[in-house]
C-alpha positions in Angstrom: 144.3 -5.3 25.3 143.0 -5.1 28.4 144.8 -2.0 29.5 143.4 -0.5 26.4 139.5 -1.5 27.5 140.4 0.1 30.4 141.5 3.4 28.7 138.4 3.3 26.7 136.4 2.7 29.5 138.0 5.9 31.8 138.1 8.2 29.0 133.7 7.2 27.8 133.0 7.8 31.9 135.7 11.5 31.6 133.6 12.4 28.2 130.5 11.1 29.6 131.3 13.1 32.6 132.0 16.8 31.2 129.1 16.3 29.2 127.0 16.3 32.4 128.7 19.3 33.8 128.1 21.2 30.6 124.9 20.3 30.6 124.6 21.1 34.2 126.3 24.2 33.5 123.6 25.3 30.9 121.1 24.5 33.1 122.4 26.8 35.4 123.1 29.4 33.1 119.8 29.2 32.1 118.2 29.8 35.3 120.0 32.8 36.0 118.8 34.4 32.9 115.2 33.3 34.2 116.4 35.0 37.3 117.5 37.9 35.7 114.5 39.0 34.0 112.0 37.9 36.5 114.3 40.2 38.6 114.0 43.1 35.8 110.7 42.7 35.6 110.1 43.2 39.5 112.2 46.2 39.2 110.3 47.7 36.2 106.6 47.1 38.3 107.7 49.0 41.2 109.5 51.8 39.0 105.5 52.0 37.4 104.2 52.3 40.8 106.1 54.7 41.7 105.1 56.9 39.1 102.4 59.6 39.8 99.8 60.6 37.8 98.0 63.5 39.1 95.7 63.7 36.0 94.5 59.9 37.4 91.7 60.4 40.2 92.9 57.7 42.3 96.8 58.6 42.0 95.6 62.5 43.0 93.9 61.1 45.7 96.2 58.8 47.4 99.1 61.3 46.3 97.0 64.0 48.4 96.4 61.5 51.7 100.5 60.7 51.3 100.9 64.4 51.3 98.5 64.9 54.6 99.9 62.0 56.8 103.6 62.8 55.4 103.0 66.5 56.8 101.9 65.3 60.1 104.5 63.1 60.7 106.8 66.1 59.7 105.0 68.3 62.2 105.9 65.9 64.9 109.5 65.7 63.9 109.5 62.2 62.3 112.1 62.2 59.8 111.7 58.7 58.2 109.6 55.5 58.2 109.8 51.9 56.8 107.5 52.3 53.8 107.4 49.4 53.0 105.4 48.4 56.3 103.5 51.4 56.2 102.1 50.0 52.6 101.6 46.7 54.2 99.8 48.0 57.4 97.2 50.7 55.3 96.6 47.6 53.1 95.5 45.2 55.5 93.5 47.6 57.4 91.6 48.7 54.6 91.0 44.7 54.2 89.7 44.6 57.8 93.4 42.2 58.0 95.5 44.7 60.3 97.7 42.7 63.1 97.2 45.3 65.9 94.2 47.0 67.0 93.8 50.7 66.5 93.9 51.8 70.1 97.2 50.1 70.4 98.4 52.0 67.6 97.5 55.3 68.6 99.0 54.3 72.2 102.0 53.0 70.3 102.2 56.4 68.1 101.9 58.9 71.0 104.9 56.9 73.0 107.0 57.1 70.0 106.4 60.7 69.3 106.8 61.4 72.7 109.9 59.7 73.3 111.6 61.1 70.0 110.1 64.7 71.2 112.0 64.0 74.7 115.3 63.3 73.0 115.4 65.6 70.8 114.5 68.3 73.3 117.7 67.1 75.2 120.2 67.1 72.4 118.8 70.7 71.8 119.0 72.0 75.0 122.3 70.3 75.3 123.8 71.7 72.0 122.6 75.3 73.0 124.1 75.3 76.1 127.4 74.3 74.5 127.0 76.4 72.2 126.8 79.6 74.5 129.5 78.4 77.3 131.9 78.4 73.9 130.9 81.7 72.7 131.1 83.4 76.0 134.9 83.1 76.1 135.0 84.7 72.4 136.6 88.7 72.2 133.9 90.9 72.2 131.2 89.2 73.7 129.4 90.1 77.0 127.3 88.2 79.5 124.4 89.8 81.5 123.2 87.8 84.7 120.2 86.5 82.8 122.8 84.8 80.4 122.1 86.9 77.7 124.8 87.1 75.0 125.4 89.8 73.3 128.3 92.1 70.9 128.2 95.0 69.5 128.6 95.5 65.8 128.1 99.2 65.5 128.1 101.1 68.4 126.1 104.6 69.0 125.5 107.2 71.3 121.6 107.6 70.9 118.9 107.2 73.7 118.2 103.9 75.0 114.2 102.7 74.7 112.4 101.1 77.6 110.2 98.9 78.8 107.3 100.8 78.4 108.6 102.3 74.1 107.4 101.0 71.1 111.2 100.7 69.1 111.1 100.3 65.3 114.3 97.8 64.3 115.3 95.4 61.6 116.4 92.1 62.6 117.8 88.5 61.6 117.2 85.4 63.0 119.1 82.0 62.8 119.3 79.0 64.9 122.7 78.4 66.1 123.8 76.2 63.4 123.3 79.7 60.9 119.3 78.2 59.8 118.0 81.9 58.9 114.0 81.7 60.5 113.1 85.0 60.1 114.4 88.2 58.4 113.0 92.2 58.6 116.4 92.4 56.6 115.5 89.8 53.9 111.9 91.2 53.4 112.9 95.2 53.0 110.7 96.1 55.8 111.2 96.8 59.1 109.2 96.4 62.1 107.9 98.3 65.1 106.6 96.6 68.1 106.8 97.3 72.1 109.7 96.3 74.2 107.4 94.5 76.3 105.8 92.4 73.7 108.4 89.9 72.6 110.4 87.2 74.2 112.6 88.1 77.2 115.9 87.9 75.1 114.9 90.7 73.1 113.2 92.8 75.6 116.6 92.7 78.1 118.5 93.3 74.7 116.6 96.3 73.3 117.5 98.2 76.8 120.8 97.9 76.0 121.0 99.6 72.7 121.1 103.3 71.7 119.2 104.4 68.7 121.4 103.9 65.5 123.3 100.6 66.7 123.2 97.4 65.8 123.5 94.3 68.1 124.4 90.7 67.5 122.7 88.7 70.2 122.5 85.2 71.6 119.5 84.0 73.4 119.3 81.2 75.9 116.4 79.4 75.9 114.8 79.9 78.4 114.5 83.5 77.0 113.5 82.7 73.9 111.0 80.0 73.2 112.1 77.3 75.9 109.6 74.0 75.6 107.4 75.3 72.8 109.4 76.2 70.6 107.8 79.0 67.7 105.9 77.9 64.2 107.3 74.7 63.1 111.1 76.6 62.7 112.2 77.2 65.8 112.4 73.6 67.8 111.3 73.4 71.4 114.5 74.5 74.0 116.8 75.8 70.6 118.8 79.1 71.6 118.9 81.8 68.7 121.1 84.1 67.5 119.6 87.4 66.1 121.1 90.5 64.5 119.2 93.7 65.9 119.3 97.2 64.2 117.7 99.8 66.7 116.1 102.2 63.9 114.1 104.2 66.1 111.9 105.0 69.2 108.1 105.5 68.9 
């Protein structure tokens, strides 16, 4: 008899027991769902947010500043920020709230920009110059003692222009990883100018050529833009590669 009470006993406290956990389990269950949709309904706000309405005079406006400051970041060569941040920062300032004066943050700006300016100078000086010593061992090409690059990809046997000639030519321009900048080609038109008046690349290149050939050349920096680089497409220090056609001399 008593073993029996005992049974009992075990098996009310293993009932009593699983009942608990199941309960426990709903419990959690539950919460998760609560979870879940809270989490959903996050998600849904900031997909609303994110939605612009140009039609909305506040949406225009604020899509319009976003376009300004995102341009002038891009003019600088800032590729990405943490928006997230950059909400929290315009926020607080516009609440009088912001955690860093904004001297320091125009200090704090212009070292930043400077520094990524610096580096990516270097890494496009450095790729340029790699660039060149590689193609200089290629068939075909030549090397002046300015470090000009050049090969030719149909020859002539008309007169050569000088410094002093106006040449009419159509051209191509690409950085070195093939970026196409500029193009007489692309626009059907071509272009007449004086040897003297363009970078030092082309005006060593153009002496080379006769009238009716066409060149391939490869520009060093420091003949072409060097530090300041040319209209937002050419970066500062970035050797080019152009394709020349001598059409003419003025």
């Amino acid at each position: 008899m008593k073993k029996l009470v005992i049974a009992a006993i075990a098996l009310f406290i293993s009932t009593a027991s699983f009942a608990q956990k199941k309960k426990d389990l709903i419990k959690e269950v539950a919460a998760l769902k609560s979870e879940a949709s809270t989490l959903k309904n996050e998600l849904n706000q900031l997909k609303k947010a994110k939605e612009v309405n140009l039609n909305d005079s506040i949406h225009k406006f604020s899509y319009a500043f976003g376009v300004e400051i995102g341009s002038s970041l891009k003019s600088v060569g800032v590729q990405s920020i943490n928006y997230d941040v950059f909400a929290v920062a315009l926020e607080e300032t516009l609440n009088g709230n912001e955690k860093i004066t904004k001297v320091d943050a125009s200090d704090l700006i212009r070292k930043n920009i400077s520094e990524h300016k610096e580096k990516e100078a270097k890494r496009q000086r450095e790729e340029g110059e790699n660039f060149l010593a590689k193609n200089a061992k290629r068939e075909g090409i030549k090397t002046t003692e300015s470090g000009l690059q050049y090969e030719i990809l149909t020859p002539a046997d008309g007169p050569k222009p000088t410094a002093d000639d106006k040449v009419e030519v159509h051209y191509e321009g690409k950085l070195i990883d093939g970026t196409i900048f500029d193009s007489s080609i692309q626009r059907g038109e071509s272009i007449v100018f004086g040897v003297s008046q363009v970078i030092k690349g082309w005006t060593e290149a153009l002496q080379l050529m006769s009238v009716g050939s066409k060149y391939r050349v490869y520009i060093p920096q420091e003949l072409a833009y060097g530090e300041r680089g040319a209209g937002g497409q050419i970066p500062p220090y970035a050797a080019l590669i152009f394709d020349v056609e001598l059409i003419s001399i003025k």
